[in-house]
C-alpha positions in Angstrom: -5.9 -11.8 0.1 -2.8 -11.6 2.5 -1.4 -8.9 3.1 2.0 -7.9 1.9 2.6 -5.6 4.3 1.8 -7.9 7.1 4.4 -9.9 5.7 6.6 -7.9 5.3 6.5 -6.8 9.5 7.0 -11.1 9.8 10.1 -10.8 7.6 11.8 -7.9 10.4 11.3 -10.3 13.0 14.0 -12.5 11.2 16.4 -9.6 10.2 16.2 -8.2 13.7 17.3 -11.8 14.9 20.4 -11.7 12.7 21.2 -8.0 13.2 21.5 -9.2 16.5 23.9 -11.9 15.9 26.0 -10.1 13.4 26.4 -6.9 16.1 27.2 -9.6 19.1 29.9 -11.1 16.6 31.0 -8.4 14.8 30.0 -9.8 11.5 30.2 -7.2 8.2 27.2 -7.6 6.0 25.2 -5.7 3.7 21.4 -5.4 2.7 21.4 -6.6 -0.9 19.5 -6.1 -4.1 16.4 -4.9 -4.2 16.1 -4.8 -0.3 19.2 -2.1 -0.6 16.9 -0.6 -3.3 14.1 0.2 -1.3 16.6 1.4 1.7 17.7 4.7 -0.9 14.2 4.9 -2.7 11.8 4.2 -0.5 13.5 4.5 3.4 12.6 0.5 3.5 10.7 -2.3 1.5 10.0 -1.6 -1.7 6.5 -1.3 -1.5 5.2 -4.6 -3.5 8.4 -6.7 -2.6 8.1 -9.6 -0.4 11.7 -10.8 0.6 14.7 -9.2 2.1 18.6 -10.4 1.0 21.8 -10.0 2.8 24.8 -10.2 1.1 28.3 -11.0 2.8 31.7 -11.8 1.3 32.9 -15.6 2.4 34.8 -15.2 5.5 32.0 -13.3 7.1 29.0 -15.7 5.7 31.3 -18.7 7.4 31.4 -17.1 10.7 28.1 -15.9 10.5 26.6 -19.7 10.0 29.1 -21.0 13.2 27.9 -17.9 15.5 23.9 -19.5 14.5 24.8 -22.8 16.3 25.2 -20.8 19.6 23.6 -17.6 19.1 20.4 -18.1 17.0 16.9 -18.5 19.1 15.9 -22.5 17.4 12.6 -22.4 19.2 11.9 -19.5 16.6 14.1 -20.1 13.7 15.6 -22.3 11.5 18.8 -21.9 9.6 18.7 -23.6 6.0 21.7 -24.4 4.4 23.5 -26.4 1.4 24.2 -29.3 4.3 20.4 -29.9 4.6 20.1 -32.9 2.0 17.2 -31.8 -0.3 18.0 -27.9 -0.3 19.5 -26.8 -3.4 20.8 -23.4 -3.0 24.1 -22.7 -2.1 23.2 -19.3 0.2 21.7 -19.9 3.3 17.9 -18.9 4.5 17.1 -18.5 8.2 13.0 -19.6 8.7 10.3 -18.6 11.1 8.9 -21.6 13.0 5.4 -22.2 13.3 5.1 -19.9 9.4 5.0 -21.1 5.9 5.2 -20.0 2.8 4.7 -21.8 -0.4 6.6 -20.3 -3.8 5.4 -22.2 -7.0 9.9 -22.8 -7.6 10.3 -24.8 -4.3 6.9 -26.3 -3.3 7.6 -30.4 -4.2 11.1 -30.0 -2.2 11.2 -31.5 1.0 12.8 -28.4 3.2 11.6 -26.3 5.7 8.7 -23.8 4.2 8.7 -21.1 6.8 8.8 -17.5 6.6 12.4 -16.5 5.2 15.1 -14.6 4.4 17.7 -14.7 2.1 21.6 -14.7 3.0 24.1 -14.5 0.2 28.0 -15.4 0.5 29.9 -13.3 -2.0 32.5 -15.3 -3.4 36.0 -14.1 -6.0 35.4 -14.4 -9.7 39.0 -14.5 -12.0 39.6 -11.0 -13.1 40.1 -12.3 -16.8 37.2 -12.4 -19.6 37.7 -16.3 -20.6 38.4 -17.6 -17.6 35.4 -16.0 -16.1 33.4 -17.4 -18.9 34.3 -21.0 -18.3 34.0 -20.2 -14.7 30.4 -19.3 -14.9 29.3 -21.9 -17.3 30.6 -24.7 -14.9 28.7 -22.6 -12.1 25.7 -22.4 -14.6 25.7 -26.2 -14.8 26.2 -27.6 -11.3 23.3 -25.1 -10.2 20.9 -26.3 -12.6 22.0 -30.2 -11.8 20.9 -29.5 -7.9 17.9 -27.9 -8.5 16.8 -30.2 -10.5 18.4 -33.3 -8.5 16.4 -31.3 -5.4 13.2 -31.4 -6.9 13.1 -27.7 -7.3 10.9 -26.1 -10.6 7.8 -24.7 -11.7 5.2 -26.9 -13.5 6.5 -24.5 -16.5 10.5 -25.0 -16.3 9.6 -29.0 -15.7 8.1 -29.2 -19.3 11.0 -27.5 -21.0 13.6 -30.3 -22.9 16.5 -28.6 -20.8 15.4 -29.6 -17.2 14.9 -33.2 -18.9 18.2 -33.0 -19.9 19.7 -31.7 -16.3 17.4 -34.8 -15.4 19.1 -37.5 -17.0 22.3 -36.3 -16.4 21.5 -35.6 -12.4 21.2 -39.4 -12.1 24.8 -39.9 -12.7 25.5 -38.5 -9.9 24.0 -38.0 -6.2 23.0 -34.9 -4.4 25.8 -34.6 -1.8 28.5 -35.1 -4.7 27.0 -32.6 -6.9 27.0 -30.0 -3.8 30.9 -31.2 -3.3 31.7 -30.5 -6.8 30.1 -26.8 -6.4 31.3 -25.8 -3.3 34.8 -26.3 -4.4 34.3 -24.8 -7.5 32.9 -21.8 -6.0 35.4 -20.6 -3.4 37.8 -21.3 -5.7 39.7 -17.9 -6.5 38.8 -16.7 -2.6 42.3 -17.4 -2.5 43.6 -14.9 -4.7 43.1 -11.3 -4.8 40.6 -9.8 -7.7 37.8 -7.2 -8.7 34.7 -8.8 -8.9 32.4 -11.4 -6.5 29.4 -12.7 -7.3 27.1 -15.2 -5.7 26.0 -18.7 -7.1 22.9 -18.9 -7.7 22.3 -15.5 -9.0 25.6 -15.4 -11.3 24.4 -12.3 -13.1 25.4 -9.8 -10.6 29.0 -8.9 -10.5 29.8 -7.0 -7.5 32.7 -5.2 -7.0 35.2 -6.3 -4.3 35.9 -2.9 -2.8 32.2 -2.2 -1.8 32.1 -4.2 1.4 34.9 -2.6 2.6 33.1 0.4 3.1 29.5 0.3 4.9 26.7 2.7 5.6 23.7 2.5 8.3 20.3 3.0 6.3 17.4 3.6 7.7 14.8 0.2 6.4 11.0 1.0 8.1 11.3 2.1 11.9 15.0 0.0 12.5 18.3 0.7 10.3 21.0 -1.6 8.8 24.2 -2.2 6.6 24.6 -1.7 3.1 27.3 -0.5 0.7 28.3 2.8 1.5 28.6 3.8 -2.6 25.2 2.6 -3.2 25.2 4.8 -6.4 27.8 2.1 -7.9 26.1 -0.8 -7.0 22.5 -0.2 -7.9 23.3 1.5 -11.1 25.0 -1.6 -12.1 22.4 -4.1 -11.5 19.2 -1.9 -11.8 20.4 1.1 -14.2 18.6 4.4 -13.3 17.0 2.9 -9.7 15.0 5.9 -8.7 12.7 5.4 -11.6 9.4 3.3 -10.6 8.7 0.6 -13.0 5.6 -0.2 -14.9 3.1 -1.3 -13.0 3.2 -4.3 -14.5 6.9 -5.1 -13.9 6.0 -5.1 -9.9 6.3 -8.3 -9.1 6.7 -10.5 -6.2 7.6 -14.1 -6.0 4.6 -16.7 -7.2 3.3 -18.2 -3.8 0.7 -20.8 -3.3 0.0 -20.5 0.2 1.2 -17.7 3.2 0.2 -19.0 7.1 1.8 -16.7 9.8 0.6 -19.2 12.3 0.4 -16.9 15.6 2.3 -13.5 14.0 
C-alpha cells in the first residue's frame, strides 16, 4: 500500500520548485482549496489528501507560465498546459520526471503521468445573475466537449448517455478549436472590473475578487506559503463550517491505479 504520506513529501518537492519561481518573479499566488484547508486546520496537508492547488488571478498565472520557460529545472519537471494537444484542462500542472501517477479520470489520455500539482488561473465572472448563468453553461459545455474529445473519463462517466452525446457532438469539431473557443470565452470579462472569479474547470467555486489582494504566509508542514489573508471568507464559502472533521467516510482522495516515485 503506498504511502500517502510519502506522497505527499514528493508533492513539496514541486511546490518548493514553484515557490521558488514565483519569489524570483515576484508572482502573487495563493494555496487553494482544500490545500488552504489543511494550512488553518491542520498546519499543512490535510491528513488523507493527496494533491496540493494553487490558485492565481490571470495576469499572474500568464507570467507565471512565461517565467517556467527560463526558470523551471526541465530535467525535473514538466509543465502541462492547455497548448499540450491531448490535455484537457484549462489550468496548468507542473510534473515530476521520472514519477507517475495513474487516476482512474485521466488514465487513457496521452499526457504526461508524473507526480503533480495543480495551478489554477482565476478568471472575472459578469457581476449579473443571467448573464452569469449563460456564462457558465457555455463554460459547462466546452469543458465537457474537451474532456471528452481528450479521451478523459472513468469507465463509469463513459457509460452514461451524456458523455455519448458530448461524443458525437466533439466530432464536429477538433481539439485545438474547441480549446480556442474556451479560452476566449473564459477571459472574457478580465477586461472589466467585477466581484467574483472563478476557475474553469471547477465552475462551482466563486471567489471573491478582493481576496487576492490581500495575502498571508501559512505555515504548510516544515516550509510556509501564500494564501488569502481572510481565510474565514473563503473557506466558509466553499466548505461551510471547515474546522469540523468529516465522516470518515467522506475522506477521500483521488481514485489512482498505479503511484511509482521512481528514485524519491
Amino acid at each position: 500500500m503506498v504511502s500517502i504520506t510519502k506522497l505527499q513529501y514528493t508533492i513539496l518537492i514541486i511546490v518548493e520548485e514553484i515557490n521558488r519561481i514565483c519569489m524570483k518573479n515576484n508572482i502573487s499566488f495563493s494555496m487553494d482549496g482544500g490545500t488552504l484547508l489543511g494550512a488553518v486546520r491542520h498546519k499543512g496537508f490535510i491528513p488523507w489528501d493527496d494533491d496540493f492547488d494553487i490558485g492565481l488571478k490571470r495576469g499572474e498565472y500568464e507570467r507565471l507560465l512565461q517565467a517556467c520557460k527560463t526558470d523551471l529545472d526541465s530535467k525535473k519537471f514538466t509543465l502541462q498546459t492547455y497548448e499540450v494537444r491531448d490535455y484537457a484542462f484549462s489550468f496548468a500542472k507542473i510534473h515530476l520526471n521520472n514519477t507517475e501517477i495513474v487516476e482512474d479520470f485521466s488514465k487513457q489520455a496521452n499526457v504526461h503521468h508524473g507526480i503533480f500539482i495543480d495551478i489554477f488561473p482565476y478568471d472575472n465572472l459578469p457581476d449579473r445573475a443571467f448573464a452569469q448563468r449563460i456564462f457558465l453553461i457555455k463554460n459547462h459545455l466546452l469543458k465537457n466537449l474537451i474532456w471528452v474529445k481528450c479521451n478523459y473519463g472513468t469507465e463509469k462517466q463513459r457509460r452514461k448517455i451524456s458523455y455519448g452525446c458530448f461524443k458525437a457532438i466533439s466530432l464536429l469539431f477538433s481539439i485545438e478549436k474547441l480549446k480556442e473557443i474556451r479560452e476566449q470565452h473564459i477571459v472574457k470579462y478580465n477586461i472589466k472590473k467585477t466581484k467574483e472569479c472563478f476557475t474553469s474547470d471547477y465552475p462551482m467555486y466563486h471567489l471573491e475578487n478582493k481576496w487576492f489582494d490581500k495575502l498571508t504566509i501559512y505555515k504548510f508542514e516544515n516550509k510556509s506559503y501564500p494564501g488569502f489573508d481572510d481565510y474565514d471568507a473563503y473557506l466558509s464559502r466553499i466548505y461551510g463550517d471547515y474546522m469540523e472533521l468529516p465522516s470518515e467516510e467522506k475522506r477521500k482522495v483521488h481514485t489512482t491505479q498505479k503511484i511509482d516515485f521512481g528514485s524519491y
